[in-house]
N, C-alpha and C positions, 0 to 999 in steps of 0.2 A: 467480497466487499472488504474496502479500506477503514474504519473505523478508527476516528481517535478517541483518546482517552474520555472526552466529553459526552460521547456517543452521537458523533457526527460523524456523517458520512462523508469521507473521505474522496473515496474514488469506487466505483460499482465497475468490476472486471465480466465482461458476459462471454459465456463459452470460452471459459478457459482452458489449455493445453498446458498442464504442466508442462510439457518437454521443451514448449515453446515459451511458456508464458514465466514461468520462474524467475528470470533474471530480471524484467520490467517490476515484479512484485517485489522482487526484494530490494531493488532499486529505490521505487516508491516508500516502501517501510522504511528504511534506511534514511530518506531525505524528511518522513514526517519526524521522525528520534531527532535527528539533527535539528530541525528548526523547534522542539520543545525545547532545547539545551540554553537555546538564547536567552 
């Protein structure tokens, strides 16, 4: 699960595959940080 700082649920990842799923997750983290900046 995606959580922001408010304690909302962001986004709920199901059956995740680190080997596979890693780069959409940090993708995601990355765009929530950026749009708190604004």
């Amino acid at each position: 699960f995606l959580i922001d700082p408010e304690g909302n649920l962001v986004k709920a990842y199901l059956a995740v595959e680190t080997s596979r799923h890693s780069q959409e997750i940090i993708a995601d983290l990355k765009k929530l940080t950026a749009e708190r900046k604004l």
